[in-house]
Each structure stands twice: as C-alpha cells, then as structure tokens.
N, C-alpha and C positions, 0 to 999 in steps of 0.2 A: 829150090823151093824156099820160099819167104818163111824165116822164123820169127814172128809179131814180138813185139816186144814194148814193155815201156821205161821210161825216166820221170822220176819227180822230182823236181829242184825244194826243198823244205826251203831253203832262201827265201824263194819264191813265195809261197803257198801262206794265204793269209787266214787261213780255216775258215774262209769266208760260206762253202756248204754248196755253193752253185752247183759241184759234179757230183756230190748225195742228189739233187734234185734233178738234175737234169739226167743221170742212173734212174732214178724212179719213173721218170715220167717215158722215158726211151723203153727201157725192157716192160712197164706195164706190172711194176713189182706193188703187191696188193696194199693197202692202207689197213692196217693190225688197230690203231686204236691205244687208248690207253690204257685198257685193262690187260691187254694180251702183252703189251709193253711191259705195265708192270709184273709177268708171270716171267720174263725174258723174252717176249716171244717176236720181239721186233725183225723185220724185214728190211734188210738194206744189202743189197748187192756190191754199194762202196759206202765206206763210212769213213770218218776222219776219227783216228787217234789223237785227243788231247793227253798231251802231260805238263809235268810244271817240273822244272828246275830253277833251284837255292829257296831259301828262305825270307820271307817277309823282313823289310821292303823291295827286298830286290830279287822279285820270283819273275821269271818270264816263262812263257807260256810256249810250247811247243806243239805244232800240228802235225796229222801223218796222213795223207789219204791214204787209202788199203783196199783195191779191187781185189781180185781174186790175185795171185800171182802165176799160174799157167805154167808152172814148175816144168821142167823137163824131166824132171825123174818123181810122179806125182803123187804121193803115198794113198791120193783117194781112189785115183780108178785100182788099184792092184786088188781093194777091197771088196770092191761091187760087184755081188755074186752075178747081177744079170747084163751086168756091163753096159748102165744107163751111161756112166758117164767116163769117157776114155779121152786118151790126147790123139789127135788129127795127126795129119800126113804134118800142118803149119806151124803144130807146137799147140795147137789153143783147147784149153784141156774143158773139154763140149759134155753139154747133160740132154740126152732123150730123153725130152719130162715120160711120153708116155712110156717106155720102156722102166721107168722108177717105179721102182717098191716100195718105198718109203722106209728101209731099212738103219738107213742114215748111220750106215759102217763107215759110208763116204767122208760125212760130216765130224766124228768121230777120230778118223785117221788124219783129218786136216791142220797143221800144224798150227797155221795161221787163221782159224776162226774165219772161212770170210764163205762159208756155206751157212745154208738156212734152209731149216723143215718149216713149209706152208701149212702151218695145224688149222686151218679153219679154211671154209671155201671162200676164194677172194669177192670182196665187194667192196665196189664204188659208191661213193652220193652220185646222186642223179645228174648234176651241176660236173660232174667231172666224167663221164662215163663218155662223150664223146672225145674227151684229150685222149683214151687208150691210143696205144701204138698200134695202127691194122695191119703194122710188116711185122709182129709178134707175136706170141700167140698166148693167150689169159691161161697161165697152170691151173690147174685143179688144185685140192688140197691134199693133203697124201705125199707130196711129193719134195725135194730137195731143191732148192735153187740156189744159184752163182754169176759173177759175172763172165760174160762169155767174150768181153773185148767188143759188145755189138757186131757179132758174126753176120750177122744180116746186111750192114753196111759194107761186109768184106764181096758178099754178093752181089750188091748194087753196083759196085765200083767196079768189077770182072762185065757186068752186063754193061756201064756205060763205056770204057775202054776196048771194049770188043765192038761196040756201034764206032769205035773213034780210030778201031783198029791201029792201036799202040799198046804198049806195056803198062803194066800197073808200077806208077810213079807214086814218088812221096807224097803225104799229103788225101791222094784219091779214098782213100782206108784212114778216116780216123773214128775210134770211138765218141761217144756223145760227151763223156766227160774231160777227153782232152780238146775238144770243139768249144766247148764254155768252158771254160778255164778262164776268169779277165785279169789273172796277172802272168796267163805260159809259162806256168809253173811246171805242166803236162808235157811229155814228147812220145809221143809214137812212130811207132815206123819197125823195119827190116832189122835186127840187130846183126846181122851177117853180113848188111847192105853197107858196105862205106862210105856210100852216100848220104843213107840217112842217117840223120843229126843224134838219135838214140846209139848208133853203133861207136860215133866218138864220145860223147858223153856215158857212157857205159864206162869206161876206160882212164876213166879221170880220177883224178887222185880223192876227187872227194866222194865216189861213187862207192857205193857198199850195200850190200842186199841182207834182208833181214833173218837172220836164224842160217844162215848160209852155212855154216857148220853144219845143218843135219841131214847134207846132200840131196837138200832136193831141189836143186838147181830152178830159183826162181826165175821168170823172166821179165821181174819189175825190179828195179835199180833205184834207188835214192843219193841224190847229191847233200851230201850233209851240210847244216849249216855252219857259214861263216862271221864269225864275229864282225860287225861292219862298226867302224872307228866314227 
C-alpha cells in the first residue's frame, strides 16, 4: 500500500505564493475577506512561513510552504469524539466535513497550525463562482478544514490507470500545488517507493522534518538550505 508523502527543497522555494493559489482555487477553500482576516480568521489550507535571519544590512529572507503534514502517528484524529477526521489505509490524514461538529479539539491537538474552523458560510463574487472545483465539494460553515494532498486527484488517477490497465506510477497522483510549483521546489510520490524521487531525498543529509521530536511522524520532509557561493 502506497504511503503518500512529500519533499520541499527551501533551496528551491522562492515564496513566490503560486501553491497558496493554486491550494485555493483546487480544494474551493472560501475567500474570508479583510475583516475576518483581521479577527485571525484566514483560510489557507497551505500557506508559506516567512522568517528573517541576521540583522540589517544583511537579513535574508527565508520561506517554508506548510500543507498539512499527514503525520503517521496524528495527535488530531485521537481527539475527535465523532471521528470526522482519521488517517486512511495510505497514510493521508482525511476530514468528513459532514460528519464535523465543529468542536475543533482536532484543530487544537494540531501541533502544526495547518487546520482551520470555516466561521462564516462560504461565499464567492459572482465573477468567480464558476472557477469552484466541481470534483469538490463547497463545506458549510461549522466545520474544520485541512489539506487532504488532493485526494480526489488520487481517485482520478486509480480510474484513469485501470482504463490503461497498469499500475499506479509516479507522477499519475500529484497534488495541485506540487503541479505548479515554477521552480520544483515540490516532490511527491510513494515514500516506501524507491523509485520515487521523494523516497531518496527523504534520506538526504540535508532532509529534516519539523518538530520531529514530538513523535508525530510527519510525512512532509524539508531539504534545508544551502549556502550557494
């Protein structure tokens, strides 16, 4: 059974914002506004960490994308009295909006900030209401959201392989934000797989996972940056 998993090269990654947008516009994640922004109330299923290191004149700037990380040992579902959101047979730790209570013990136990309670019912301008995704489905309010890895595309890719009667290859399954990526900064794939490209760079000296110490085995990997001469 395929364990999904990803790699982000920071090398790479110019904070340029393309997989924030193209996250939003894939899962159908609702536009909050500036007021509800300014209460905290933003919606982002992946967002990028800026930090700065040294001091003026010579601060540079560091980026971190941050989907969800799909933990294998996931401290949110252990909380969720009605069990909206649990980890799969594949590792990819899934929300049944309708089965949410909006209790956000989930959101609460997540070490990593990368869940979000929909406090208001979603809405579009008029001028965008035909871009929603029709492979997803518009949450109500009430409820918890997260990135899911675009589970849906994991769907597409089993239906068109079975019309092609082959195995599911690298590549067939990738998220929307590792798909726009313009510097492949992103890698997805099998991390079990030693074929795919995430199972050796997993492995690599400069690879390290964030908070890894409080065993909850992520399954997003970061290559740290290299000083380039």
């Amino acid at each position: 059974m395929p364990r999904w998993g990803m790699v982000i090269d920071l090398n790479k990654c110019t904070g340029c914002g393309a997989c924030v947008v193209a996250c939003k516009t894939e899962l159908n994640v609702a536009i909050v506004g500036p007021e509800e922004s300014g209460k905290g109330r933003t919606m982002l299923c992946m967002d990028i960490f800026t930090f700065y290191e040294g001091e003026f004149p010579n601060v540079k700037t560091r980026h971190m994308p941050r989907p969800c990380f799909h933990c294998d040992n996931p401290p949110c579902t252990k909380v969720c009295p009605v069990r909206a959101t649990y980890r799969n047979e594949e590792g990819l730790v899934t929300q049944i909006y309708p089965q949410c209570i909006g209790c956000r013990y989930c959101q609460v136990a997540c070490p990593y900030t990368v869940k979000f309670f929909n406090w208001s019912k979603p809405e579009w301008p008029k001028e965008m209401r035909k871009a929603l995704n029709p492979d997803v489905s518009v949450r109500p309010d009430g409820v918890v959201e997260k990135c899911t890895f675009c589970v849906h595309r994991l769907q597409k890719a089993r239906e068109q392989v079975a019309v092609e009667n082959r195995e599911l290859e690298e590549g067939d399954y990738v998220p929307a934000c590792v798909e726009i990526c313009p510097t492949g900064a992103m890698y997805f794939g099998d991390l079990d797989n030693a074929k795919h490209a995430v199972n050796k760079l997993k492995r690599s000296h400069r690879a390290f996972q964030v908070m890894e110490d409080l065993g909850t085995e992520p399954k997003v990997y970061y290559l740290s940056e290299m000083e380039i001469e």
